[in-house]
N, C-alpha and C positions, 0 to 999 in steps of 0.2 A: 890482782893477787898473782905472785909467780907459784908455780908448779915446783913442790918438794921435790930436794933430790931424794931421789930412793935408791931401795938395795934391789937388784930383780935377783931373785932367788932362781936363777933359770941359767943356764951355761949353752945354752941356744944361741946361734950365731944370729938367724934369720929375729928374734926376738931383739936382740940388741940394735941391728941396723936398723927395725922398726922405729925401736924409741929415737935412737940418735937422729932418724929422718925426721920426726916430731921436735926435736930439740931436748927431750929429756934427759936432763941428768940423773947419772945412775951409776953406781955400784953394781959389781957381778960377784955375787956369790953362793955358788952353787948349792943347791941342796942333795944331800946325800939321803935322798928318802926314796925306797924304793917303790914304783908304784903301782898301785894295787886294782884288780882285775876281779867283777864280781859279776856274772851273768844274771844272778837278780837285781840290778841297777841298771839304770837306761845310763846313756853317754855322758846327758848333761847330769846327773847324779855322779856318777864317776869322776868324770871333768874335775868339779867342783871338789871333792871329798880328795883327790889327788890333789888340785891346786892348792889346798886348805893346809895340808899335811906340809909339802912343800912351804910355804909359804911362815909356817909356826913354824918348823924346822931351825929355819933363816934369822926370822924374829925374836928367838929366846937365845939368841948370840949376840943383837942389835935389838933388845930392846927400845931403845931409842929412834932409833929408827921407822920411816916409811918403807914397808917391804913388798913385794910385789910377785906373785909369783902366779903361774899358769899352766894348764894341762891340757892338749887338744887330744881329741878321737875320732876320728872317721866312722861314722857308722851306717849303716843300710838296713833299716827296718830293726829287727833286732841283734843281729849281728854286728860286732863290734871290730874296727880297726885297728892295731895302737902301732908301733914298730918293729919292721919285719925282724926277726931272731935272724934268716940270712937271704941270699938273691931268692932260691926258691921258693920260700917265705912272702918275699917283693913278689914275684911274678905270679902267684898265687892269686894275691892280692889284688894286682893290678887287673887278672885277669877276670875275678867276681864284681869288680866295681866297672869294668868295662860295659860300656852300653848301656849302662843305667845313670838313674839318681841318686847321689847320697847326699849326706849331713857331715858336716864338719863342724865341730861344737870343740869350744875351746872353754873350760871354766878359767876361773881369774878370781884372787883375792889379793886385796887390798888388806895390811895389817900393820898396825901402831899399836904393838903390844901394851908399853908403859902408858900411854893413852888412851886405853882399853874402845880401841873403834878400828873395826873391819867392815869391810865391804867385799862380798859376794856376790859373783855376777856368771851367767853365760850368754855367749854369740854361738846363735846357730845359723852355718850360709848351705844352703843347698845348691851343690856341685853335680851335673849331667856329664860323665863322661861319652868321647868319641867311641863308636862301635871299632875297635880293634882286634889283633890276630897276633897268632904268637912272634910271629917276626917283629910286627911296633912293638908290642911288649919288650922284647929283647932286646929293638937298638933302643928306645928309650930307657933302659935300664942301663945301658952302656955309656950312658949322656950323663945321670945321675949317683949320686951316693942315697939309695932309698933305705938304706939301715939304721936311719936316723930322723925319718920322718913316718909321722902318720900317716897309713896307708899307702906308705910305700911310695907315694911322690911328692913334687915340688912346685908350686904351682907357676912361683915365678922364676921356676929354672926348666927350660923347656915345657912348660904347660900346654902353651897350644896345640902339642902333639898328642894331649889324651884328655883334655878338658874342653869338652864343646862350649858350657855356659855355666855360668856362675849367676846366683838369686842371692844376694846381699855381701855380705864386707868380704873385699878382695882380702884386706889384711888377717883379720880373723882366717882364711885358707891357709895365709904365710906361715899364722902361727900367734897372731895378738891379733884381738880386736882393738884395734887402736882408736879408733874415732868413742869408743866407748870408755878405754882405759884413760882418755885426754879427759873426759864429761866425767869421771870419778875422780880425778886427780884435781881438777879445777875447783870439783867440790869441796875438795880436801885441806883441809886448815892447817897451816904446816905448823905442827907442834912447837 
């Protein structure tokens, strides 16, 4: 069975060379849905409830269509990640996640509106960052564009300078759990 092309409702670069690295064929079209921020919701609640939104956004343009879309958040216990508003914002960030453990939780929906079947899923990897100081902070913000990622960095664009270990999908960190979106889509009966 080949793998549908889809639409990724996501205008993420790091998301796209994900799929392309898998072979996925895909459309990009963005979703204009703004998203939404509730502190009575855990991450992977969020996640999801963002990805969802995104994702019917996309699909009630393409009903026809396989649509794809997904929402990651950094989070640490109950304090939540998403992206920094500006640098101070980043170094903020980088500087509470420094020397600890967090969660990176990415929701992900699967949607074939006119063939009324979704699929709903989260990847959570737990990320140890290195103990750092405001100087790493600052030249590795100077290495990166952290205003457009969750929590402020990247893992496969200088990572090893604030990320000691990683506890499950490196891709899920980039930004798609991939090895998971491949096992939904394989699933998936191209309409």
């Amino acid at each position: 069975m080949s793998l549908p092309r889809i639409v990724l409702a996501s205008g993420s670069p790091r998301r796209q060379e994900l799929l392309r690295q898998c072979g996925v064929e895909f459309d990009v079209i963005s979703a204009a849905v703004p998203e939404l921020h509730d502190e009575a919701l855990t991450a992977r609640e969020i996640s999801l409830l963002n990805a969802h939104r995104k994702t019917r956004a996309v699909a009630k343009r393409f009903p026809d269509r396989v649509v794809l879309g997904a929402d990651t958040l950094v989070a640490r216990g109950t304090r939540l990640y998403g992206k920094p508003v500006d640098l101070a914002d980043a170094r903020r960030m980088l500087a509470e996640l420094e020397g600890r453990t967090h969660q990176v939780v990415t929701g992900v929906c699967l949607l074939h509106l006119r063939g009324y079947r979704e699929r709903l899923f989260a990847e959570t990897t737990d990320v140890t960052f290195r103990t750092l100081g405001p100087d790493q902070i600052d030249a590795y913000l100077a290495e990166i564009d952290p205003l457009d990622k969750a929590g402020a960095y990247a893992i496969q664009h200088h990572g090893d300078r604030v990320v000691a270990e990683i506890a499950g999908s490196y891709s899920n960190v980039v930004g798609l759990p991939v090895e998971q979106v491949l096992a939904a889509l394989r699933d998936w009966e191209t309409p």
